[in-house]
VOBA-705215 format. One line per 2 residues: number of its first residue (from 1); their letters; for each residue x negated, y negated, z of N, C-alpha, C, O. Coordinates in Angstrom, 1 decimal. Example, Ala and Ser with C-alpha at 12.3 -4.5 7.8 and 13.67 -1.06 7.14 Angstrom:
1) as) -13.2:5.7:7.8:-12.3:4.5:7.8:-13.2:3.3:7.8:-14.2:3.3:8.5 | -12.8:2.2:7.1:-13.7:1.1:7.1:-12.9:0.0:7.9:-13.4:-1.1:8.0
END
This chain:
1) xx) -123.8:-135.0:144.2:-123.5:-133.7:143.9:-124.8:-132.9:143.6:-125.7:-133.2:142.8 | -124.6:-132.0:144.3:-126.3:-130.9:143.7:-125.8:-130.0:142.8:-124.6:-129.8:142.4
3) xx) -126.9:-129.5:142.3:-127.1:-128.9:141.0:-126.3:-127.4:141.1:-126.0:-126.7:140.1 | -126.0:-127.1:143.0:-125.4:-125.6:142.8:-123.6:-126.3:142.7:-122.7:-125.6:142.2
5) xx) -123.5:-127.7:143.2:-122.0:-128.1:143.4:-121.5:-128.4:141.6:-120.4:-128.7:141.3 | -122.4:-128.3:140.6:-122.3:-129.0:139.1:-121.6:-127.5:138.5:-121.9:-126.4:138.8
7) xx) -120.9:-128.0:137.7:-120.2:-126.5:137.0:-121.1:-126.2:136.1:-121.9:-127.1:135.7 | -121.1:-124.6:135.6:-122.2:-124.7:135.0:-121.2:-123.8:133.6:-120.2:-123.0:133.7
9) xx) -121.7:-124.0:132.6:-121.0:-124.0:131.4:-121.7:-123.0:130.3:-122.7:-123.5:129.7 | -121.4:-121.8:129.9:-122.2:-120.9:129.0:-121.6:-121.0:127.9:-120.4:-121.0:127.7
11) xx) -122.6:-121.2:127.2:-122.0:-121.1:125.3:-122.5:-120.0:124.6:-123.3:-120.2:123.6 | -122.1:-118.2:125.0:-122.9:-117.4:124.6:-122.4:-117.7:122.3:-121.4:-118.3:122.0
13) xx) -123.2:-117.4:121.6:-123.0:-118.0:120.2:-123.9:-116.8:119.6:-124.8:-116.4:120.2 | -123.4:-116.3:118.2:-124.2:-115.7:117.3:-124.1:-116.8:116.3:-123.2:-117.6:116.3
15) xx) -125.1:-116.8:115.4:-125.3:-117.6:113.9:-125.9:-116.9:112.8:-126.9:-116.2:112.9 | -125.2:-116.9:111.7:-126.2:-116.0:110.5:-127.5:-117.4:110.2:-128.7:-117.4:110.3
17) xx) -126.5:-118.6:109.9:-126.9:-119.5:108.9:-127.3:-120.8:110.2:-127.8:-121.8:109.7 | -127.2:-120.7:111.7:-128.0:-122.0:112.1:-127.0:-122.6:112.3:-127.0:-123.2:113.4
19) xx) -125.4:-122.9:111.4:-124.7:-123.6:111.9:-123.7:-123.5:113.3:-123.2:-124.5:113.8 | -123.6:-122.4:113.5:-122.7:-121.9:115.0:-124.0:-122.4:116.1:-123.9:-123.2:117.0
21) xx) -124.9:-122.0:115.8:-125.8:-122.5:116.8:-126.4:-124.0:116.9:-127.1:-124.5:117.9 | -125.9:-124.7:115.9:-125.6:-126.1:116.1:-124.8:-126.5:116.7:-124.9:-127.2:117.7
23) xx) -123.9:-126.0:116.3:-123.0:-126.0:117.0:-122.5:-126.0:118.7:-121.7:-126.8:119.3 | -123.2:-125.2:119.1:-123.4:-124.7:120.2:-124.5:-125.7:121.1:-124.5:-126.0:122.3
25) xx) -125.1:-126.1:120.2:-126.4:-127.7:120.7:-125.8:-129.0:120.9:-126.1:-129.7:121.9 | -124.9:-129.4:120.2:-124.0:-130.2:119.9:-122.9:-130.4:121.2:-122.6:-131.5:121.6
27) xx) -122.4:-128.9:121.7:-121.2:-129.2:122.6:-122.2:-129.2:124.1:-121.9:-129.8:125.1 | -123.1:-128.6:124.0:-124.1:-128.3:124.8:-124.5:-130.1:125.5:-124.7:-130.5:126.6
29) xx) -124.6:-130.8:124.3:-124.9:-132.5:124.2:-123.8:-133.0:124.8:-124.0:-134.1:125.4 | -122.6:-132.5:124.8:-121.2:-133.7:125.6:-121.4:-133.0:127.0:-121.5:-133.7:128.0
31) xx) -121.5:-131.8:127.1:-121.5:-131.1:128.2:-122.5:-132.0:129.7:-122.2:-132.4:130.7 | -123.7:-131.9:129.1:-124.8:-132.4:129.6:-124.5:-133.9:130.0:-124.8:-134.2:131.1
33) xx) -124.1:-134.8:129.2:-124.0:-136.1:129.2:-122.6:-136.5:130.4:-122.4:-137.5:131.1 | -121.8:-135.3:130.4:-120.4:-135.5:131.4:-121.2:-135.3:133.1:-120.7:-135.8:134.1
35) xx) -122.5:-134.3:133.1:-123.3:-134.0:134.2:-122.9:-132.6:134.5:-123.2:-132.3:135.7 | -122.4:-131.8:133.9:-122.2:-130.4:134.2:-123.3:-129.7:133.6:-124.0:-130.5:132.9
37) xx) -123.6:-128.7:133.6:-125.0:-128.0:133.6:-124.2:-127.0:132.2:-123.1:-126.7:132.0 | -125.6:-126.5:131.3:-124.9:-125.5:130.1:-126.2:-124.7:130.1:-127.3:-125.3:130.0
39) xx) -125.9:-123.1:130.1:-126.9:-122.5:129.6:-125.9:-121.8:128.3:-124.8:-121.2:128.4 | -126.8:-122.1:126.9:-126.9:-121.6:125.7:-127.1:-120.6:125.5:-128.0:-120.3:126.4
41) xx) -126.9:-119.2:124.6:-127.6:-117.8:124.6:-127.1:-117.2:123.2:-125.9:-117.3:122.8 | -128.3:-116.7:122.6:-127.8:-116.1:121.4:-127.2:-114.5:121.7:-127.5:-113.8:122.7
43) xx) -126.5:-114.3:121.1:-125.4:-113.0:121.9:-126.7:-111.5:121.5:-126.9:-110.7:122.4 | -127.2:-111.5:120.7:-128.4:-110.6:119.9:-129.7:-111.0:120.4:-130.7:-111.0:119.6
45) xx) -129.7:-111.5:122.0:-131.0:-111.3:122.1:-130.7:-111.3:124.0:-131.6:-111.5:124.8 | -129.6:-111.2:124.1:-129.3:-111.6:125.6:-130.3:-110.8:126.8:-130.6:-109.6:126.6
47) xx) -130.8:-111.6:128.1:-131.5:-111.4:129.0:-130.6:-110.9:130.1:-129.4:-110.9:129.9 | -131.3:-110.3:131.5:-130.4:-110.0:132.2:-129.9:-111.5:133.1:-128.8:-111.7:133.7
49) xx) -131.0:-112.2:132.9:-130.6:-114.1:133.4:-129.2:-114.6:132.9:-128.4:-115.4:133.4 | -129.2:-113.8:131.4:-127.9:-114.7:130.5:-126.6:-113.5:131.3:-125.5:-113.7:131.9
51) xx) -127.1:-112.7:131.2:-125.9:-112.2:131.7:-125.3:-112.5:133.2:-124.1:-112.6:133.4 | -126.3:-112.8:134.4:-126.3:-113.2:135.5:-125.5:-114.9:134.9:-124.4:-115.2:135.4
53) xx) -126.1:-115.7:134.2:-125.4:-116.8:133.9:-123.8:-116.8:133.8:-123.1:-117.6:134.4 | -123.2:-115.7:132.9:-122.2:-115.5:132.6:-121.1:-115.0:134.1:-119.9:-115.4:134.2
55) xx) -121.6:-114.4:134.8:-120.7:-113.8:135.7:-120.9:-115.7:136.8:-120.1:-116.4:137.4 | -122.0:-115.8:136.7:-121.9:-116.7:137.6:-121.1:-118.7:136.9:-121.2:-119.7:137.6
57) xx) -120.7:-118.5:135.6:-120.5:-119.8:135.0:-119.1:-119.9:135.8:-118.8:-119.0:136.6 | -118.0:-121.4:135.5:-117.4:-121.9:135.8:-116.6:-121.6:134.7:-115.5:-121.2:134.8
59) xx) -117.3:-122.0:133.1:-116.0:-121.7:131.9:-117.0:-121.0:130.5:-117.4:-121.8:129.6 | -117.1:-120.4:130.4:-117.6:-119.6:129.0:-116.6:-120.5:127.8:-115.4:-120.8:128.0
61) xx) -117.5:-120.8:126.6:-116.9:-121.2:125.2:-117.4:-120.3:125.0:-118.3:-119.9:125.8 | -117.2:-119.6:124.0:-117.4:-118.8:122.5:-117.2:-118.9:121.6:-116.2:-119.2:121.1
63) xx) -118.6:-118.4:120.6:-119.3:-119.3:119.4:-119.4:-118.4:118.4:-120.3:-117.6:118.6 | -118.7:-118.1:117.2:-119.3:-117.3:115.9:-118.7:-117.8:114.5:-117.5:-118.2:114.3
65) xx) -119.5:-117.7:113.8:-119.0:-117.7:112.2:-117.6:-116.7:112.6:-117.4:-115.9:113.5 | -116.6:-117.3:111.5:-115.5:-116.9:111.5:-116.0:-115.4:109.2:-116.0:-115.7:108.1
67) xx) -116.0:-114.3:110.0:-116.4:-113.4:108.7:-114.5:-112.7:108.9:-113.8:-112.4:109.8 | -114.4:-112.7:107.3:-113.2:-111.9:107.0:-111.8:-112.0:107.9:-110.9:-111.1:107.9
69) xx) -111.6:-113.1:108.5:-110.1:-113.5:109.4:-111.1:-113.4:110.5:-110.7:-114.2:111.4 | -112.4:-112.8:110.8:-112.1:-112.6:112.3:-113.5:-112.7:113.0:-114.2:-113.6:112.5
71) xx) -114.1:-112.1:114.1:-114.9:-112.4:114.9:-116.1:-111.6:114.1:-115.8:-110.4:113.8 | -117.4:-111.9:113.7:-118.5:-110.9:113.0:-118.2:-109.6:114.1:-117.7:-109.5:115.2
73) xx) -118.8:-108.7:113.3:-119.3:-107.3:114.3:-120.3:-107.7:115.3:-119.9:-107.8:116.5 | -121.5:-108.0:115.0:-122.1:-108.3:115.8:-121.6:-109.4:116.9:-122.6:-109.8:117.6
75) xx) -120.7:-109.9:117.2:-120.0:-110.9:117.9:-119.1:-110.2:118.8:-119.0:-110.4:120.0 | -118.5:-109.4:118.1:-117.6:-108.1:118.1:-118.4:-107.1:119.4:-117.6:-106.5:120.2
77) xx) -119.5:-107.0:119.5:-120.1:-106.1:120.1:-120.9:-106.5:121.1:-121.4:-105.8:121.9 | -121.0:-107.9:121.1:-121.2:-108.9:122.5:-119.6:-108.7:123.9:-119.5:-108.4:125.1
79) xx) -118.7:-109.2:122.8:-117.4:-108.8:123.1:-116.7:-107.8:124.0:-116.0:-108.0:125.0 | -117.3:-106.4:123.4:-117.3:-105.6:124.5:-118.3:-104.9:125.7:-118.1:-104.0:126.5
81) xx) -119.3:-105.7:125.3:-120.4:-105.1:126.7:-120.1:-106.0:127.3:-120.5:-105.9:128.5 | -119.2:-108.0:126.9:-119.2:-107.8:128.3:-117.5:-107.6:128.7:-116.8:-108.3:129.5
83) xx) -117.2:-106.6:128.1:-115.8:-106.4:129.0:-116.3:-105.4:130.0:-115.4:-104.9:130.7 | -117.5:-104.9:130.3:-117.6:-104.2:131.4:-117.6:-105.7:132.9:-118.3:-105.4:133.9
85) xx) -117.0:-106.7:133.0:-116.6:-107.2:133.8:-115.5:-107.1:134.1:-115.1:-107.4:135.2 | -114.1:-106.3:132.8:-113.2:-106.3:133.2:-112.5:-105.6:134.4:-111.6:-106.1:135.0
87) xx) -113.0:-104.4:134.7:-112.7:-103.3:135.7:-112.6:-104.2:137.2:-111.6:-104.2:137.9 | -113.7:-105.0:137.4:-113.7:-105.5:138.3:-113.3:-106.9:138.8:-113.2:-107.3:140.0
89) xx) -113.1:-107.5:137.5:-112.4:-108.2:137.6:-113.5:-109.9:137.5:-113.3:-111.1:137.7 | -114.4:-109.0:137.1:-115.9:-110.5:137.7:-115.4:-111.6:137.1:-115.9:-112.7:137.6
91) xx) -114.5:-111.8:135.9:-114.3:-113.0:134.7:-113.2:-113.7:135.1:-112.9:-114.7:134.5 | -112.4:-113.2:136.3:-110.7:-113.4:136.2:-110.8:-115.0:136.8:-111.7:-115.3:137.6
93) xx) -110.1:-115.9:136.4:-109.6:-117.1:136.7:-111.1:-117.8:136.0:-111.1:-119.0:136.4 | -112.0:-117.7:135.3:-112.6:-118.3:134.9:-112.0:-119.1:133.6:-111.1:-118.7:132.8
95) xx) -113.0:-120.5:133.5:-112.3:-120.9:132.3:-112.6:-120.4:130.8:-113.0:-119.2:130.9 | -112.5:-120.7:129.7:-112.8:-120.4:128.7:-112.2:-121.0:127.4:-111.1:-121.5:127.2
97) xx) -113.2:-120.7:126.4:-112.8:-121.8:125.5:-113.6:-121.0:123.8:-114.3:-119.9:123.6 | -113.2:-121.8:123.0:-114.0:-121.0:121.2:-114.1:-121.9:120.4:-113.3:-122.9:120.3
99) xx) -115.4:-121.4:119.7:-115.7:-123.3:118.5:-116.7:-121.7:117.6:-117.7:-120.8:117.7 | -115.3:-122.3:116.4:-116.3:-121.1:115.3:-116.2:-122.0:113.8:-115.4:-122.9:113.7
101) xx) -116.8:-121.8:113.1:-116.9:-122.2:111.8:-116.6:-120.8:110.7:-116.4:-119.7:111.0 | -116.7:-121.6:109.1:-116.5:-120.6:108.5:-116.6:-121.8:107.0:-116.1:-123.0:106.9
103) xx) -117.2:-121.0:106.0:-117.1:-121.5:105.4:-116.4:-122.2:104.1:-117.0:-122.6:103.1 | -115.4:-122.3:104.3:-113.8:-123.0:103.8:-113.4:-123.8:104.6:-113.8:-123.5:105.8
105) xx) -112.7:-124.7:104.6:-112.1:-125.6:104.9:-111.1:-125.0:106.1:-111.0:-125.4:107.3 | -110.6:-124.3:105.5:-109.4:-123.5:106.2:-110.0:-122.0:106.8:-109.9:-121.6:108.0
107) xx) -110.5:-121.5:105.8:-111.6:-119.8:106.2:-111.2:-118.9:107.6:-112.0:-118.3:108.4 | -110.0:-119.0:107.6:-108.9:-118.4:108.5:-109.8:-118.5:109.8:-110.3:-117.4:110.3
109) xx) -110.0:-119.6:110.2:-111.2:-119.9:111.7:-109.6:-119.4:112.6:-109.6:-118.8:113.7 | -108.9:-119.8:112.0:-107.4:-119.9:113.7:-107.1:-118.1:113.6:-106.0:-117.7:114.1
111) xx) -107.9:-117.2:113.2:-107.5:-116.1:113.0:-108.7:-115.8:114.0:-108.5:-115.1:115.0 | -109.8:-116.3:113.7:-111.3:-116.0:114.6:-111.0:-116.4:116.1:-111.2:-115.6:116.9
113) xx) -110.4:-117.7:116.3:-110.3:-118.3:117.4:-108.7:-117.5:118.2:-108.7:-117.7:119.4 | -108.1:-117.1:117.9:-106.8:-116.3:118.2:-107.7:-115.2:118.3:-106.8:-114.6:118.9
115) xx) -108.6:-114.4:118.3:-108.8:-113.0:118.7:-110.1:-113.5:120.1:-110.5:-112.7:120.9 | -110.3:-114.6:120.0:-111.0:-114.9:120.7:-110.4:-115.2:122.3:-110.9:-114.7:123.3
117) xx) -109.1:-116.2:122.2:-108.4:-116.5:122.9:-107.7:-115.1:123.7:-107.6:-115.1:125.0 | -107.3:-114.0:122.9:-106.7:-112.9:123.5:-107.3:-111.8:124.3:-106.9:-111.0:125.1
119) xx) -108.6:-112.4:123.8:-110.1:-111.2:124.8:-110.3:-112.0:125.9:-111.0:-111.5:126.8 | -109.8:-113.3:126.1:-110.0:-114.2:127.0:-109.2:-113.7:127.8:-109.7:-113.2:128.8
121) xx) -107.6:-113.7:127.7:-106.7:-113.6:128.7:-106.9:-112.3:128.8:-107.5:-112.0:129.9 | -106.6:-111.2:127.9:-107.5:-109.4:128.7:-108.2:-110.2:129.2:-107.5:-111.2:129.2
123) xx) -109.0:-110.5:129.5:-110.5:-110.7:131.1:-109.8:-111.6:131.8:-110.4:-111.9:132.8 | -108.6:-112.4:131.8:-108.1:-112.9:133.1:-108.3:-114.2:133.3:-108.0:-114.8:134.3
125) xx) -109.2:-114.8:132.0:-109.6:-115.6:132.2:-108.3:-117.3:131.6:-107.3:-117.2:130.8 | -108.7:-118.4:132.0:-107.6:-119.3:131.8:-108.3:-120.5:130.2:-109.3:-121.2:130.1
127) xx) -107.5:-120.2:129.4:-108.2:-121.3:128.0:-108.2:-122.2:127.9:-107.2:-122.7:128.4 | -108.9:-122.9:127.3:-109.0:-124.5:127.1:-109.2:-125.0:125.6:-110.2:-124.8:125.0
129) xx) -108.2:-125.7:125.1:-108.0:-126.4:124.1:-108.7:-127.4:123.7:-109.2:-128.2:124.5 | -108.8:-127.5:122.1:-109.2:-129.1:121.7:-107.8:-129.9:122.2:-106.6:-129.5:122.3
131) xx) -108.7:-131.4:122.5:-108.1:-131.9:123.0:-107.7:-133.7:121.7:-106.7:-134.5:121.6 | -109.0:-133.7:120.9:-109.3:-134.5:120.3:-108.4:-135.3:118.8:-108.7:-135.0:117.7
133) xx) -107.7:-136.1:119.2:-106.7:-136.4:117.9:-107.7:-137.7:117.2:-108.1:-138.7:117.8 | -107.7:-137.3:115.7:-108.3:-138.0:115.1:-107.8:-138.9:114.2:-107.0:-139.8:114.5
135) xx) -108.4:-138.8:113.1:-107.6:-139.5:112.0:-106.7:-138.6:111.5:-106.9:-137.4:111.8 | -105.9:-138.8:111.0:-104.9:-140.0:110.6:-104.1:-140.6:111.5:-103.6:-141.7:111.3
137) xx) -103.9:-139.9:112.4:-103.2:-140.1:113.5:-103.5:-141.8:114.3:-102.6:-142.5:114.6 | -104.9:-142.0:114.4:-106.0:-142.6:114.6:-106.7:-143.2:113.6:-107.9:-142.9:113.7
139) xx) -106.4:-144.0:112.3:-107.5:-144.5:111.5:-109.1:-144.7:112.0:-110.2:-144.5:111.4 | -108.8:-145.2:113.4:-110.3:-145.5:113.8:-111.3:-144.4:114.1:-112.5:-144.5:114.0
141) xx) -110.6:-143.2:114.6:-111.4:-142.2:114.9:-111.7:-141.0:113.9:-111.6:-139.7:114.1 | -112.1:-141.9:112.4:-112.2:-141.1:111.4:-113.2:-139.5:111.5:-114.2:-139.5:112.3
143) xx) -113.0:-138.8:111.0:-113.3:-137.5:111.3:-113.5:-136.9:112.3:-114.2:-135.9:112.1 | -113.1:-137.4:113.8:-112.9:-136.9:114.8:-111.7:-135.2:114.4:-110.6:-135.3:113.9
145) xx) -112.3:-134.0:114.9:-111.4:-133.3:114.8:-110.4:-133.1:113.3:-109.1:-133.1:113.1 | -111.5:-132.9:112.3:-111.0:-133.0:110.8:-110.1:-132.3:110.9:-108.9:-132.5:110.5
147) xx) -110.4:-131.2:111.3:-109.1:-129.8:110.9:-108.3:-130.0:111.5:-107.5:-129.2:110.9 | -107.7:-130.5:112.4:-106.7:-130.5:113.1:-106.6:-129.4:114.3:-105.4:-129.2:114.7
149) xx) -107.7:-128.9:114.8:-107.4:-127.6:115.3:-107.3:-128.2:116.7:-107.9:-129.2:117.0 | -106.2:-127.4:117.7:-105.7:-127.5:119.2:-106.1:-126.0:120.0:-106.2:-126.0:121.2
151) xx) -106.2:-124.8:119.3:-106.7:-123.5:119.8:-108.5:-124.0:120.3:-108.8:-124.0:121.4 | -109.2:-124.4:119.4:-110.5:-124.2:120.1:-111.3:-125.2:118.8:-110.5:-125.8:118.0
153) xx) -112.5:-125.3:118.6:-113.4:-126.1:118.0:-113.3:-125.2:116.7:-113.3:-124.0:116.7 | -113.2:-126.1:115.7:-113.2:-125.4:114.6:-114.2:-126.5:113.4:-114.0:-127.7:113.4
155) xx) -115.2:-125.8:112.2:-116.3:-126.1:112.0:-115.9:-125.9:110.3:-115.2:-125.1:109.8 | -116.4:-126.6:109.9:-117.0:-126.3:108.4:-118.6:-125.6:108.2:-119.7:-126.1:108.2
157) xx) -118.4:-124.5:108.1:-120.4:-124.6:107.7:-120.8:-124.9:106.3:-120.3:-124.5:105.3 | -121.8:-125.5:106.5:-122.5:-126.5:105.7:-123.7:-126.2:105.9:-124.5:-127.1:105.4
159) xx) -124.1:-125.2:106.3:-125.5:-124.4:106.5:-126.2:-125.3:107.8:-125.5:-126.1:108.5 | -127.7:-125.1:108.0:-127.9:-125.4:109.4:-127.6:-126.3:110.0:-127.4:-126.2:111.2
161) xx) -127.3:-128.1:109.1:-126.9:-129.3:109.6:-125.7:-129.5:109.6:-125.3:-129.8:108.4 | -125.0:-129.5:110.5:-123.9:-130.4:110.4:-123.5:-131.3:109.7:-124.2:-132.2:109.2
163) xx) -122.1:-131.1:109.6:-121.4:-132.4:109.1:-121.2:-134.1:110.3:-120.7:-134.2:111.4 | -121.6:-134.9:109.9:-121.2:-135.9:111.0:-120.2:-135.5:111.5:-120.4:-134.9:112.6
165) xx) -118.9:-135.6:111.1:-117.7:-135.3:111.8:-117.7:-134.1:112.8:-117.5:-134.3:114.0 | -118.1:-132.7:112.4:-118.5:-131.3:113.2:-119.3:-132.1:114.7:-119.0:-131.8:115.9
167) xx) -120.1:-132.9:114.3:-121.1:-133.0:115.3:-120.4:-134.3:115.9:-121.2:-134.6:116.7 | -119.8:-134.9:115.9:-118.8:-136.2:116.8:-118.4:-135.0:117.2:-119.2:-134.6:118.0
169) xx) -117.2:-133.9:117.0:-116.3:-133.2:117.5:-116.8:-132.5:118.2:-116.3:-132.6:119.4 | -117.9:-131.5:117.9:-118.3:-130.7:119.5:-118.9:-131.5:120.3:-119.0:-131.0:121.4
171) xx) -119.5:-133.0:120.3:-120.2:-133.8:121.3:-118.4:-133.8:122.5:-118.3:-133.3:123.7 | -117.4:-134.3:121.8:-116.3:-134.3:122.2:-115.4:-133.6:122.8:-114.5:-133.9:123.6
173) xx) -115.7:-132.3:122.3:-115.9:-130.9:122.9:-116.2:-130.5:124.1:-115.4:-130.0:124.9 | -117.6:-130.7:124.1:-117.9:-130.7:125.2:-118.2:-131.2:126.1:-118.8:-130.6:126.9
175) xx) -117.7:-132.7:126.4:-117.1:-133.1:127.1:-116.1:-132.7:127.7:-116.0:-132.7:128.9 | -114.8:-132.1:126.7:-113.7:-131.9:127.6:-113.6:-130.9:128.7:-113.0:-130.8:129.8
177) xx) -115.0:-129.6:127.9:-114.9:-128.5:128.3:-115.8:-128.7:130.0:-115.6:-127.9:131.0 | -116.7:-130.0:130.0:-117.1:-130.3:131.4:-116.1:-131.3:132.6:-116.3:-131.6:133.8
179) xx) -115.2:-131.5:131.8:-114.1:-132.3:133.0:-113.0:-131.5:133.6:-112.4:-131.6:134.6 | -112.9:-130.3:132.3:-112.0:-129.3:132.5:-112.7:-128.2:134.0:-112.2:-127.7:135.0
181) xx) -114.0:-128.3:133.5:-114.4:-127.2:134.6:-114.8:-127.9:136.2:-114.8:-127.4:137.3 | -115.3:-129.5:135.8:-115.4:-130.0:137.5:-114.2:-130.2:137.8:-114.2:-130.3:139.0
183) xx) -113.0:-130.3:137.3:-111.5:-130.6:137.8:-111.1:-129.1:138.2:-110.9:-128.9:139.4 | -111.1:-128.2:137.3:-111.1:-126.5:137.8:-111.8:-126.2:139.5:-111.3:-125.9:140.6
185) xx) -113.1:-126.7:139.0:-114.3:-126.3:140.4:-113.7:-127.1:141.8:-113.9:-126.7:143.0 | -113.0:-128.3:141.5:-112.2:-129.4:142.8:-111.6:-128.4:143.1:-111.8:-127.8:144.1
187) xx) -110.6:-128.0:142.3:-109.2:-127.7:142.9:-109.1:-126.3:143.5:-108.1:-125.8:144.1 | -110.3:-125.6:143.1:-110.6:-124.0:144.0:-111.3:-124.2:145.1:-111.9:-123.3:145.6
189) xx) -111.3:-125.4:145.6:-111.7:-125.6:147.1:-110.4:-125.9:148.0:-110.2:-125.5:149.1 | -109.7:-126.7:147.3:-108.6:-126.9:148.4:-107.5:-126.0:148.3:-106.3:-126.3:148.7
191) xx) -107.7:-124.7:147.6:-106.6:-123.8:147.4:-106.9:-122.1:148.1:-107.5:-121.3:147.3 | -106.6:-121.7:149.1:-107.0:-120.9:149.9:-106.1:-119.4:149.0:-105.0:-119.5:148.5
193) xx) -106.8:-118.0:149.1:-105.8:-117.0:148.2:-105.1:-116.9:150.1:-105.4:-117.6:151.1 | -104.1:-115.8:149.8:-103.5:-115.2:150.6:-104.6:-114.2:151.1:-104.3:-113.4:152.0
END
């Protein structure tokens, strides 16, 4: 397989604290290891490359601290420059996926990841779940997927280093998020539109 036939996987991510962007390194690490390609981008510094990356990826994740129930402003405002794909439609049938943290256990991340999820389908695009059942379910796969979350990656921050478990789970992550997109990228070859 060549490098243009490999899906290629964008993790655009804001971080106050280093940990979303660990984050973001982390799923970046399963991604890589499955053989799918990832370019990384801080949303507050984006090039016209990152944006060309974006129209041209296979599955966009998206990465932010979870501030106040919901997505930061500045996250917020990545959000809408790039809905100028929406008109045209550039995002439609792409995959997509969200891994946010916050600092609580709970720190209403499914409130972050639910506004995330719904800017996804406005752009047309198709989402992708955690897939990862852990413990208790699983004694052996102790803190695999602590929180329990099935909408998208969800984080404790703990400031710039991760928690082991955080970092097992986005390795796991992203994995899924690269089988999801070479099985996606198969099956738009043998499917012709009208």
């Amino acid at each position: 397989m060549t490098q243009a036939d490999t899906p290629l996987i964008c993790l655009p991510w804001f971080s106050e604290t280093g940990h979303v962007q660990s984050l973001a390194q982390e799923i970046a690490a399963g991604v890589d290891a499955s053989g799918a390609r990832t370019v990384t981008m801080d949303v507050t510094d984006l090039s016209p490359a990152d944006w060309q990356a974006l129209d041209a990826a296979s599955l966009i994740a998206f990465g932010c601290p979870t501030y106040m129930g919901s997505t930061p402003a500045r996250y917020s405002l990545f959000l809408e420059e790039a809905a100028s794909a929406w008109p045209d439609l550039r995002w439609q049938d792409k995959l997509a996926a969200g891994f946010v943290s916050a600092i609580h256990p709970s720190g209403d991340k499914l409130s972050a990841l639910s506004r995330l999820s719904i800017y996804a389908a406005q752009m047309g695009m198709i989402w992708v779940g955690q897939t990862a059942i852990g413990a208790p379910v699983y004694p052996d796969r102790q803190g695999l997927n602590a929180d329990g979350s099935w909408l998208g990656l969800m984080a404790t921050d703990s400031g710039e280093t991760l928690r082991p478990e955080d970092a097992q789970t986005a390795r796991h992550f992203g994995t899924r998020l690269a089988q999801m997109a070479a099985r996606w990228e198969r099956g738009s070859v043998n499917i012709r539109a009208n």
